[in-house]
C-alpha positions as CSV (number, residue, x, y, z in Angstrom):
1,X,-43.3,8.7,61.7
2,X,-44.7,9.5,58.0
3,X,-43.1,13.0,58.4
4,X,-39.6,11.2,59.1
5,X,-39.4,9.1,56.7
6,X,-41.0,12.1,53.5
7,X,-37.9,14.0,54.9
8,X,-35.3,11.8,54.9
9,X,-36.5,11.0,51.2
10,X,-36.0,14.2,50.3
11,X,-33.3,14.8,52.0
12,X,-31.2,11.4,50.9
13,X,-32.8,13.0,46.8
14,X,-31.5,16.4,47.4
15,X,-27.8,15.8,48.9
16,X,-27.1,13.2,46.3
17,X,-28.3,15.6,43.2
18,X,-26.1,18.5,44.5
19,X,-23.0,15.9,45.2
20,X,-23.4,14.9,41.6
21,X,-22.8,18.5,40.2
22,X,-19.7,19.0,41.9
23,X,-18.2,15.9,39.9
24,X,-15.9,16.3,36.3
25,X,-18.0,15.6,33.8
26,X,-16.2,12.2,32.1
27,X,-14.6,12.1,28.6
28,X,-16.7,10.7,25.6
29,X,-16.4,7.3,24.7
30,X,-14.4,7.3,21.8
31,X,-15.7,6.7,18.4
32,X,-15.4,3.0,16.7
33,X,-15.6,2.3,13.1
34,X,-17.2,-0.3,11.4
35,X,-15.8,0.3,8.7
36,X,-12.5,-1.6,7.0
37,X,-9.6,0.5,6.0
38,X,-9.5,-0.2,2.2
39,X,-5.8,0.5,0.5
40,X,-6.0,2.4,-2.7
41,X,-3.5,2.2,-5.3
42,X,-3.9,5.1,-7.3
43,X,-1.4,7.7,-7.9
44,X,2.2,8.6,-8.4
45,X,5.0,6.1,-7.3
46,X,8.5,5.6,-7.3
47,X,10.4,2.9,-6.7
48,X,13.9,0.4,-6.8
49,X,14.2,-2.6,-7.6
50,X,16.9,-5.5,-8.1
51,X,17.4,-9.2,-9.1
52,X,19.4,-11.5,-11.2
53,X,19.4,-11.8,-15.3
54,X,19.5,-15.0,-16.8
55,X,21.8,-14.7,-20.0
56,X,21.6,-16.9,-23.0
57,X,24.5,-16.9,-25.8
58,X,26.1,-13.7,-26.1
59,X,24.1,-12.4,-22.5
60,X,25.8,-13.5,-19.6
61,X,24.1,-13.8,-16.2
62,X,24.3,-10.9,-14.0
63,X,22.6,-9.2,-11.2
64,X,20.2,-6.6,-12.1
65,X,19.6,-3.0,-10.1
66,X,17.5,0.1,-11.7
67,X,14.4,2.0,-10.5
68,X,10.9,2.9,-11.6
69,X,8.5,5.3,-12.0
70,X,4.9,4.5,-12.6
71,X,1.0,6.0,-12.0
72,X,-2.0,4.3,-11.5
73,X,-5.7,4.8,-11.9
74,X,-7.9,3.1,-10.0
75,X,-11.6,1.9,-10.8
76,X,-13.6,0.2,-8.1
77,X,-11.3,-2.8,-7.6
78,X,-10.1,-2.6,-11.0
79,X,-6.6,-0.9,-12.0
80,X,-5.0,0.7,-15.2
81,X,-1.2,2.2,-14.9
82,X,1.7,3.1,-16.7
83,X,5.2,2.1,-15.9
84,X,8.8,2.9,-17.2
85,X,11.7,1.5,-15.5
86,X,15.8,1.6,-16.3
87,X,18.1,-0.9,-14.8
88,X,22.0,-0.9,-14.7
89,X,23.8,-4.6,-16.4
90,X,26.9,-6.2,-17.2
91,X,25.2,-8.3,-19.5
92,X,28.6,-8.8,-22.2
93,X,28.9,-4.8,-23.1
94,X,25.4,-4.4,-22.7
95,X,25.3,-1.8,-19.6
96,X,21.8,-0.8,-19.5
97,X,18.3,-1.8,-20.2
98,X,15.0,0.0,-19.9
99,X,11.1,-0.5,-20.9
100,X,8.0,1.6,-20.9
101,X,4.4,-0.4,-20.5
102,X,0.9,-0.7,-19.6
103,X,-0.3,-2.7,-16.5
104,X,-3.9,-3.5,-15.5
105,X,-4.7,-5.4,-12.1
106,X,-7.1,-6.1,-10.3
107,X,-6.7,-5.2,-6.2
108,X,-8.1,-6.9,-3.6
109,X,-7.0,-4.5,-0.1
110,X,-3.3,-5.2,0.1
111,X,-2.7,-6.9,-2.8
112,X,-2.8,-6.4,-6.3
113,X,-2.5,-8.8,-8.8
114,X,-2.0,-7.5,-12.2
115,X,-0.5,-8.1,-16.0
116,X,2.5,-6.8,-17.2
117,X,4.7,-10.1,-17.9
118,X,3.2,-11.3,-14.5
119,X,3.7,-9.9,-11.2
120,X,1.7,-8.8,-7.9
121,X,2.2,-6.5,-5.0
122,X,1.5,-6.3,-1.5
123,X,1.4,-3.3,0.6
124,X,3.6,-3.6,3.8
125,X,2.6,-0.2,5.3
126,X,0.9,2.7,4.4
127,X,3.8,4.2,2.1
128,X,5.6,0.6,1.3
129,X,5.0,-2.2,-0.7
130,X,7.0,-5.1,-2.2
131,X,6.2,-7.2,-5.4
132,X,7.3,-9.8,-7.8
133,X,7.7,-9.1,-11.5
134,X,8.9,-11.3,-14.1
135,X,10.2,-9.1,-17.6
136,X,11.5,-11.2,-20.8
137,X,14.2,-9.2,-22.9
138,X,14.6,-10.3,-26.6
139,X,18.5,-10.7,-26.7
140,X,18.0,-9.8,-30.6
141,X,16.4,-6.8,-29.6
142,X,19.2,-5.6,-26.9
143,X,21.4,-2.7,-29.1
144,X,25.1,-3.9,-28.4
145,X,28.0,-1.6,-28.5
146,X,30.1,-1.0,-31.8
């Protein structure tokens, strides 16, 4: 009976082993970061942008439709850039308006908050974000037409 039972224990070892061999071998597990994606906002951009001017005397209000152009650096979670932008008016002859100026900000993933007459942005996807900006023209400083 000992005999038995030492053979069908190494029988019942040896048929499972070689019906293991014959089976696909399964996929990896796939990886999982811990870490959090972090947006950056350094870099080249390009953008549009559009909204209404308030006049005041000769300045009458008007909407407001240009583009900009702008790079960033970016420190940590602290940011420097430069902007220009140029926007098309009807502002009483006045037909265009444009400025050049500094911006510093301070980003926290998505968003960044910065300086540059007020303002912040949001990142909607990877390529897109959207932002509010408030600029003050000095209607004594607007060239008018001859």
């Amino acid at each position: 009976m000992l005999r038995f039972a030492a053979s069908a224990t190494v029988l019942a070892m040896t048929s499972s082993a070689a019906v293991a061999a014959d089976l696909p071998t399964p996929p990896p597990a796939p990886v999982l970061s811990t870490t959090p994606i972090v947006y950056n906002w350094p870099g080249l951009y390009v953008g549009a942008h559009g909204g209404w001017g308030f006049g005041h005397d000769l300045l009458q209000d008007r909407f407001v439709v240009g583009g900009q152009v702008g790079y960033n650096w970016q420190f940590n979670q602290f940011l420097l850039g430069v902007e220009g932008d140029g926007s098309f008016v009807d502002w009483g002859g006045v037909e265009a308006v444009g400025t050049a100026r500094l911006r510093g900000g301070w980003a926290i993933d998505r968003f960044l908050l910065y300086a540059t007459g007020g303002g912040g942005e949001f990142w909607i996807t990877n390529n897109f974000s959207a932002g509010v900006e408030y600029l003050h023209y000095d209607e004594d400083e607007i060239p008018r037409p001859t």
